[in-house]
C-alpha positions in Angstrom: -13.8 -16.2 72.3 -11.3 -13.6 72.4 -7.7 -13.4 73.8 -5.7 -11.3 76.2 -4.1 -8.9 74.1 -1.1 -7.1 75.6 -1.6 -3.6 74.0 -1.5 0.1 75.8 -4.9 1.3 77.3 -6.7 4.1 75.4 -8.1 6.2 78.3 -6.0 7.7 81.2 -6.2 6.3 84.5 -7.7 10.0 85.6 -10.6 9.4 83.4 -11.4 6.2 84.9 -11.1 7.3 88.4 -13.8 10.1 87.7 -16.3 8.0 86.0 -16.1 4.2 87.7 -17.9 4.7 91.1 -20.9 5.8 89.5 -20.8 5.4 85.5 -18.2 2.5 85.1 -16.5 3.2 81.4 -17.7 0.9 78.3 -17.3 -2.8 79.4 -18.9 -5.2 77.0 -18.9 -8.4 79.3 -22.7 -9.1 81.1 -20.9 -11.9 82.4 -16.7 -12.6 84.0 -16.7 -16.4 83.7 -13.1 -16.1 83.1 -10.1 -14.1 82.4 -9.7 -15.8 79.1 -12.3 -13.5 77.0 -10.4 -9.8 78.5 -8.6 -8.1 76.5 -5.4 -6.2 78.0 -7.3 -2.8 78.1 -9.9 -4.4 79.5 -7.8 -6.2 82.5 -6.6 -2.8 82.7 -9.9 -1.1 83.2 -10.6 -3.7 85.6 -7.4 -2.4 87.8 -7.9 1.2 87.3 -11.6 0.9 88.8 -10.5 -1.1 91.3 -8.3 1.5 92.6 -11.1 3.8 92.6 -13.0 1.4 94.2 -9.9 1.0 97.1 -10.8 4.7 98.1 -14.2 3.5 99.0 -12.7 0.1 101.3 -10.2 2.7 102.9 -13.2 5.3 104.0 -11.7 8.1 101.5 -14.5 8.0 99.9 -18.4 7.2 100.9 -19.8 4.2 99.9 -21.4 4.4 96.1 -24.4 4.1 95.4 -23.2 2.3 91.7 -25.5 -0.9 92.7 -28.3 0.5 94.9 -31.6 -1.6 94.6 -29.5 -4.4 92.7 -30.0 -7.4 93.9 -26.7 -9.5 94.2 -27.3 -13.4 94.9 -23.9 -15.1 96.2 -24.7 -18.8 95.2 -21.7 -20.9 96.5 -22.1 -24.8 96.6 -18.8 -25.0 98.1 -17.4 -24.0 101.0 -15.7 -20.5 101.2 -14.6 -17.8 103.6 -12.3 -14.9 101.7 -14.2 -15.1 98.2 -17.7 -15.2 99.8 -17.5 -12.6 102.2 -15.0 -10.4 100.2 -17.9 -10.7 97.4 -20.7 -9.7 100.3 -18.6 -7.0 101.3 -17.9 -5.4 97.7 -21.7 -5.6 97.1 -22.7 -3.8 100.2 -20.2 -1.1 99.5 -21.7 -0.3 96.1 -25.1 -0.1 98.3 -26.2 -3.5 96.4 -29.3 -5.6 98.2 -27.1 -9.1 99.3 -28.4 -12.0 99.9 -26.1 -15.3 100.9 -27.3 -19.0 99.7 -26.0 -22.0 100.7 -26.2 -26.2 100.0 -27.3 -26.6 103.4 -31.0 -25.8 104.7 -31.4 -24.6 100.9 -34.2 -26.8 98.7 -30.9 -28.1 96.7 -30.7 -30.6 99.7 -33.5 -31.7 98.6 -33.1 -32.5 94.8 -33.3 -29.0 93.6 -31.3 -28.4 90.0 -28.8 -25.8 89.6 -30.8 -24.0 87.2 -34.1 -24.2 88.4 -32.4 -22.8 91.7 -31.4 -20.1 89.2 -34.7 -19.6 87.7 -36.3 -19.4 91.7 -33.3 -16.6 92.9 -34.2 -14.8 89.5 -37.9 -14.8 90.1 -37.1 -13.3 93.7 -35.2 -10.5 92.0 -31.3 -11.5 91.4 -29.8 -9.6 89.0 -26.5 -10.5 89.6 -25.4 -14.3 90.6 -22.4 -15.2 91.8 -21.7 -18.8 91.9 -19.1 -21.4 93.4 -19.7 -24.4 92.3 -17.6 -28.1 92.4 -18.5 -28.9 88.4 -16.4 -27.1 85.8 -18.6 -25.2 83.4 -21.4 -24.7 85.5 -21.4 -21.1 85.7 -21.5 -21.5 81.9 -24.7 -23.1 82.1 -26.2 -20.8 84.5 -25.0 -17.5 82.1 -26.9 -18.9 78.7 -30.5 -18.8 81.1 -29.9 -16.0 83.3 -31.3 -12.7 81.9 -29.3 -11.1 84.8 -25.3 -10.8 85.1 -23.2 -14.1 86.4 -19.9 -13.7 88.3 -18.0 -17.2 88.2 -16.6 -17.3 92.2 -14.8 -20.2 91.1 -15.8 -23.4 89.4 -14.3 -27.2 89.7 -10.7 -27.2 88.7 -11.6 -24.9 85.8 -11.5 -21.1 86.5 -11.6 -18.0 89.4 -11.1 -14.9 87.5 -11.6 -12.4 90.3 -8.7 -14.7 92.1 -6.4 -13.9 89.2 -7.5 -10.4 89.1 -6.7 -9.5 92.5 -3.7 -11.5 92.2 -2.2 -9.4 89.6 -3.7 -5.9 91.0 -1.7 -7.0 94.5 1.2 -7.3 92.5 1.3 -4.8 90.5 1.1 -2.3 93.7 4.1 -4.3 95.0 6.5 -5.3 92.4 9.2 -2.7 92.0 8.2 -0.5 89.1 4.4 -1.2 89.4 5.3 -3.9 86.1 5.5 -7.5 85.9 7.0 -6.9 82.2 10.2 -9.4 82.1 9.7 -11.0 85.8 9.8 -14.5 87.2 6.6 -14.9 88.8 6.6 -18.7 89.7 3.3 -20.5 90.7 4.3 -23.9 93.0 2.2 -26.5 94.0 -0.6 -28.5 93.3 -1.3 -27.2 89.7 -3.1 -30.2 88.4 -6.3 -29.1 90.5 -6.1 -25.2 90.5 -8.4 -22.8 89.1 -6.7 -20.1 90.3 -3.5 -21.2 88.4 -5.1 -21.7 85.3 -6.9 -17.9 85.2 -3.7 -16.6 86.3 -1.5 -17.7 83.6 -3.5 -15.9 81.3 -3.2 -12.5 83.2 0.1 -13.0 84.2 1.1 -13.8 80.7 -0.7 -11.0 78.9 1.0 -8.4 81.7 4.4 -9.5 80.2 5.4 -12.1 82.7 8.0 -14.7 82.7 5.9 -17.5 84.2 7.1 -20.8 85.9 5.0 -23.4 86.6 6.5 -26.2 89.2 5.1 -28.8 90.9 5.6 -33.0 90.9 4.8 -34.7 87.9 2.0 -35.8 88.3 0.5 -32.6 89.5 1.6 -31.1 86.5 -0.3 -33.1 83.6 -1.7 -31.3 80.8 0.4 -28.2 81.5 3.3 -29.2 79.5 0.9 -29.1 76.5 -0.4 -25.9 77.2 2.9 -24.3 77.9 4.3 -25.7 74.5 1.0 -24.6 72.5 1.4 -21.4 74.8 -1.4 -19.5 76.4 -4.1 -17.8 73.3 -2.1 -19.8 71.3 1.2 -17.4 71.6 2.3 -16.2 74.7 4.7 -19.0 76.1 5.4 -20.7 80.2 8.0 -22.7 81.5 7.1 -26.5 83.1 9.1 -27.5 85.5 9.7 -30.4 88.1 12.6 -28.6 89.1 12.3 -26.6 92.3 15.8 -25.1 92.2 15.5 -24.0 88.4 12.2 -22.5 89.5 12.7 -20.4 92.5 16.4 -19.2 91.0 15.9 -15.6 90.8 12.5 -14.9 91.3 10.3 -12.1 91.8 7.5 -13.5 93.0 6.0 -16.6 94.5 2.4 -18.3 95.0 2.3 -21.1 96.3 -1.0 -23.8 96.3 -2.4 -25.9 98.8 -3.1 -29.4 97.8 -6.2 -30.2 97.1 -6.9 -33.5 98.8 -10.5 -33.2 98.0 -9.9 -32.7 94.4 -6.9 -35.7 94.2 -7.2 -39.3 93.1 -5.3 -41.5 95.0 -1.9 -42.4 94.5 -0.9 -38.7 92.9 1.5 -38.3 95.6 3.2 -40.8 98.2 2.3 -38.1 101.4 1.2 -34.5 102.0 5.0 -34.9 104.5 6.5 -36.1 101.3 5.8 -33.1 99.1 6.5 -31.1 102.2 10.0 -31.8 102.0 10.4 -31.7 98.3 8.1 -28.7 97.3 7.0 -26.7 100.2 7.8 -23.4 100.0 10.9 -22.5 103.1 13.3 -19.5 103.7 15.9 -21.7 102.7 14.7 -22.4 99.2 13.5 -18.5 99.3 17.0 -17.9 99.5 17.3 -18.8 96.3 15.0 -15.8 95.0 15.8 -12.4 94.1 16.1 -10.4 97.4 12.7 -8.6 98.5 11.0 -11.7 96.2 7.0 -11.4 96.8 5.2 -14.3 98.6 1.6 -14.8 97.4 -1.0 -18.1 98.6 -4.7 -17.7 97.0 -5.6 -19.5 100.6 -6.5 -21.6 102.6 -3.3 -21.8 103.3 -1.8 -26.0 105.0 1.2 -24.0 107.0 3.8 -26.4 107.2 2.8 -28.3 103.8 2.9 -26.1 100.9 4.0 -22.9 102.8 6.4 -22.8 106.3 4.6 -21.1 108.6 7.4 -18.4 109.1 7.2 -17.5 104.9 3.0 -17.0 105.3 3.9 -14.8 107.8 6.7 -13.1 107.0 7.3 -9.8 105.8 8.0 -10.6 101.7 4.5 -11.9 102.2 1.2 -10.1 100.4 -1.6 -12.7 100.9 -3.2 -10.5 103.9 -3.2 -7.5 101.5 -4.3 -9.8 98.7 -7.6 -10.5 101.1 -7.9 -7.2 101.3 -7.6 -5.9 97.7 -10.1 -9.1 96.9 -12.9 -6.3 98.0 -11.6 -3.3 95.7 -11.3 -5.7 92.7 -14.9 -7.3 92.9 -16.1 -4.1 93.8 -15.0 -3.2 89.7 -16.0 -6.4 88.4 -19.5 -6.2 90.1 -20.1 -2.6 88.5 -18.9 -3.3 85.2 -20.6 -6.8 84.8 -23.7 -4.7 85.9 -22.9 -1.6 83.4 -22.7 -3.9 80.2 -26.2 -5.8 82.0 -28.2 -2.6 81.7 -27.0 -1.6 78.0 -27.8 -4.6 77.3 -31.6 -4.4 78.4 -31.9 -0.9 77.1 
């Protein structure tokens, strides 16, 4: 497995624009299971085709024709709204043939395995899977069968790499200076059970971050560990319990929901509780550098982890973090497929 390297990109960003909607650039991944196994120019690749791919979303450019007669299988066995249908919508915009399965009315009801529900979408003519499912590693398990491409939408508490991608392409078009080089990006909340913050620390570390984790204690286990041993072994975070020492001038914000469904009991005395000691207000905001960025992954608990007039306000990105959700799977989809037909060659 290799590690997010943080060195400078070989080809220009014009060269990627003019080859990624139809011949994406060299991407050796068949599979994105998670952001641990880019390397920087790779994460950048990913960002530079997604801009490409933000032409197409905005109508500047017709729809591509990158995937047409591909079939793309979204597989979730959790519940989702933005990562399902952003992924439906990226596929249909590089002309891909989508089809949407579900837990219910599906024969997994009924006893059906995860990969012999692989083997039955294959056989009907998936070539790419995308797949949510409640146990870590099981897109894993689904990638060493499948002769096709798999896209991990998000998996247990382990990993959602096109979260963290998005994530840093909406910051990047937002920080000052397009760089997150030296800035206090904090992530705030319910750690312990977050994908999302586990493949962002490894982007937001190899773009050159200074990344806070906070939290309670005992939504933070594990992470002290990691942030001493530091992310691919070298690139270090800050653990904090401290809400204060966390939010004291910084650039940018995400905060999680807690994941209730996820939680044993007695992690925390009352979702009101942590409101008051952790959720994310303009008063504590004050505390940030001025025009500091407000990110949530969503679904967003208004009121818990986020005040309703922060989600909404105008520091906040997660709308256009929705949005750029569809430019980024739109890259990862094409390249995932790219490296899949090189490989079958």
């Amino acid at each position: 497995m290799s590690t997010v390297l943080t060195e400078p990109s070989n080809g220009s960003k014009a060269e990627v624009e003019a080859t990624s909607l139809d011949r994406p650039p060299a991407w050796p991944h068949r599979h994105l299971l998670d952001t641990d196994v880019l390397t920087w120019p790779q994460v950048e690749l990913v960002l530079d085709t997604a801009d490409a791919m933000a032409e197409i979303v905005a109508k500047r450019r017709p729809r591509s024709d990158a995937l047409r007669g591909v079939g793309v299988t979204n597989l979730f066995y959790e519940a989702s709204t933005r990562t399902r249908v952003s992924f439906e919508v990226a596929a249909r915009h590089l002309s891909a043939d989508v089809v949407n399965v579900s837990v219910g009315g599906s024969s997994i009801e009924k006893g059906e395995s995860l990969l012999d529900t692989m083997r039955t979408l294959e056989s009907l003519g998936a070539r790419v899977l995308v797949i949510r499912h409640a146990v870590s590693g099981a897109p894993y398990l689904v990638a060493r069968e499948f002769r096709g491409s798999v896209v991990n939408a998000g998996d247990g508490r382990h990993a959602h790499p096109t979260q963290a991608l998005l994530d840093l392409y909406t910051l990047h078009r937002h920080i000052s200076g397009g760089s997150l080089r030296g800035r206090k990006v904090v992530i705030l909340g319910d750690v312990l059970h977050s994908r999302v913050a586990r493949s962002n620390l490894w982007t937001l570390t190899a773009a050159g971050a200074d990344v806070w984790v906070c939290g309670p204690a005992t939504l933070l286990r594990g992470f002290e560990a990691w942030a001493a041993a530091g992310v691919g072994g070298e690139r270090r975070f800050t653990v904090t319990t401290d809400i204060v020492a966390a939010l004291r001038d910084a650039d940018a914000v995400m905060a999680l929901r807690l994941q209730q469904e996820r939680m044993a009991a007695g992690l925390l005395p009352s979702t009101h509780e942590y409101a008051a000691r952790y959720g994310l207000t303009a008063e504590r905001l004050a505390l940030a550098r001025e025009g500091c960025l407000i990110l949530h992954p969503g679904p967003m608990n208004e009121g818990v982890e986020i005040a309703p007039d922060v989600a909404s306000g105008p520091r906040s990105l997660v709308k256009k973090q929705v949005a750029n959700g569809v430019a980024i799977r739109m890259a990862v989809l094409a390249l995932v497929t790219s490296a899949g037909e090189r490989s079958d060659r």
